[in-house]
N, C-alpha and C positions, 0 to 999 in steps of 0.2 A: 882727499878734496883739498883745494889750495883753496883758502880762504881769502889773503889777500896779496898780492904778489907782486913784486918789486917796490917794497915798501911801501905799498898801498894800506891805508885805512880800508880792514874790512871787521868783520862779524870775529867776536872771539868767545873761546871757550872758557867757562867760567869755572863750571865744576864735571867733573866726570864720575859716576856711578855704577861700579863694574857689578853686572848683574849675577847668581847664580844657575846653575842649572836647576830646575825646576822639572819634574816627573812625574803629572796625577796619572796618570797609567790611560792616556789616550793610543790608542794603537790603529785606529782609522786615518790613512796617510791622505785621507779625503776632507779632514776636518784637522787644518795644520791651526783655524784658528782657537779650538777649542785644546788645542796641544798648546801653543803659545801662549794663549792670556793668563795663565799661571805667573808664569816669568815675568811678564811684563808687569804685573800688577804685585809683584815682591820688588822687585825694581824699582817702581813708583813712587811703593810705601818707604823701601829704603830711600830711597834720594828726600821724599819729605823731612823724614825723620832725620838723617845725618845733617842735610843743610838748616836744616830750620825752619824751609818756606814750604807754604800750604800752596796748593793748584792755581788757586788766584794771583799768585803773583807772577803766572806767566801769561802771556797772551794766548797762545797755543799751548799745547802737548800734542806731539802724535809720536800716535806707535807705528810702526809697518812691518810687514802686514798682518794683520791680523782677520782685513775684512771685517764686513756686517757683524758676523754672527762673534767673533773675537772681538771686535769692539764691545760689542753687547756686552760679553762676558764677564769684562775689565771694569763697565760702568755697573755694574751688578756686584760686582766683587768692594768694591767703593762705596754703592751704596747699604752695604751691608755695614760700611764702617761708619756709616752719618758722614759722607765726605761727599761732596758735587767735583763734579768733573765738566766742569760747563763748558770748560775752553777743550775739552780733550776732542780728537778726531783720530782716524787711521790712513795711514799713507794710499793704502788701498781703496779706501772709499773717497779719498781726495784725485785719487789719479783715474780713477773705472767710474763711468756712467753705471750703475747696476741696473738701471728700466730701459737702455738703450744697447747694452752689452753684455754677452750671453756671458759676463767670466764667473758669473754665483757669486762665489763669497771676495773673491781676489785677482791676485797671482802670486809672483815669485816675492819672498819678504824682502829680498838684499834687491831685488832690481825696484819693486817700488819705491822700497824707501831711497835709493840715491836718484832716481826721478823725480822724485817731490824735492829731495833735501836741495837738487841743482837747479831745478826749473821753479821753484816754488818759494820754498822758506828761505834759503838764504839771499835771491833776489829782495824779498818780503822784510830783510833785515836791512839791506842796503836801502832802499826806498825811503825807509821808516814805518814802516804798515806797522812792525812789530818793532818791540823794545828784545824781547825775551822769548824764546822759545826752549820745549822740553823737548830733545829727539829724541827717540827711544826705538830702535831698529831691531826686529824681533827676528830670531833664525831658529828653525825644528834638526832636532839632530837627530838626524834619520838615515838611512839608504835603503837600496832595493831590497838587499836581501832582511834588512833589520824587521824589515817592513812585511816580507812574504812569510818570515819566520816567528810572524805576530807579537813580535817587541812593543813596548809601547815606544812612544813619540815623546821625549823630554825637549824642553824649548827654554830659549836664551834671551837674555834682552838689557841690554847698556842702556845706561842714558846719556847726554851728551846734554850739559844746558850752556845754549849760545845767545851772547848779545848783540845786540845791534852795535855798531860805533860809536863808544862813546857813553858808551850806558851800563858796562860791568868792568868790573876789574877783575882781573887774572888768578884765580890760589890755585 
């Protein structure tokens, strides 16, 4: 993603938070969000704790995809630690209607989240809507056969915190 180009004032990154693989032993290639909110929600904990800032100093957080039921899981996981996630959302449930479109929980994690991140949030940066956001793009590592041969499903999740212009400095 080009963020701002031909020496354009755009959106920058502030801190980057390389997440690990993460394996509760999910093996339903039906349920990617209950195989991802593990990763995403170590991911999380880790970027609070490394940078120093609590949820509230961003405007947003979202993960993708995780959907409904992987959203749920992340804000369940959080509030077991006394922590709100007020601002959090998921790419999924930003881009699908879920009472007007049959897709259940989702779809693809790497195609919502770069639908939101180009249509949505970093527009959302330029305007000024947002100062700060948390991206955090979740991906199941899996294949057909991992999956027929009832592997479990381990799941991945970076973060990405971007500012608006003019509102973070670079480390």
């Amino acid at each position: 993603v080009v963020l701002a180009a031909g020496g354009g004032k755009g959106p920058v990154v502030t801190h980057v938070t390389i997440g690990k693989v993460v394996d509760k032993g999910i093996k339903d290639a039906n349920n990617m969000g209950a195989a991802m909110a593990p990763s995403a929600y170590a991911t999380l904990s880790a970027h609070f704790k490394d940078t120093g800032r609590s949820p509230d100093f961003y405007d947003l957080i979202v993960t993708g995809d995780l959907g409904k039921l992987g959203h749920e899981i992340v804000l369940d996981f959080f509030r077991q630690d006394k922590l709100a996630l007020s601002n959090y959302n998921d790419c999924g449930l930003l881009l699908f209607d879920l009472e007007k479109q049959d897709v259940h929980c989702g779809g693809s994690g790497c195609g919502c989240s770069a639908a939101v991140l180009t249509t949505l949030l970093l527009p959302g940066l330029l305007s000024g809507k947002w100062k700060h956001i948390l991206f955090c793009p979740t991906g199941a590592l899996l294949s057909p056969t991992s999956t027929q041969q009832g592997e479990s499903i381990p799941g991945v999740c970076h973060a990405v915190a971007l500012a608006a212009p003019g509102c973070g400095e670079v480390k």
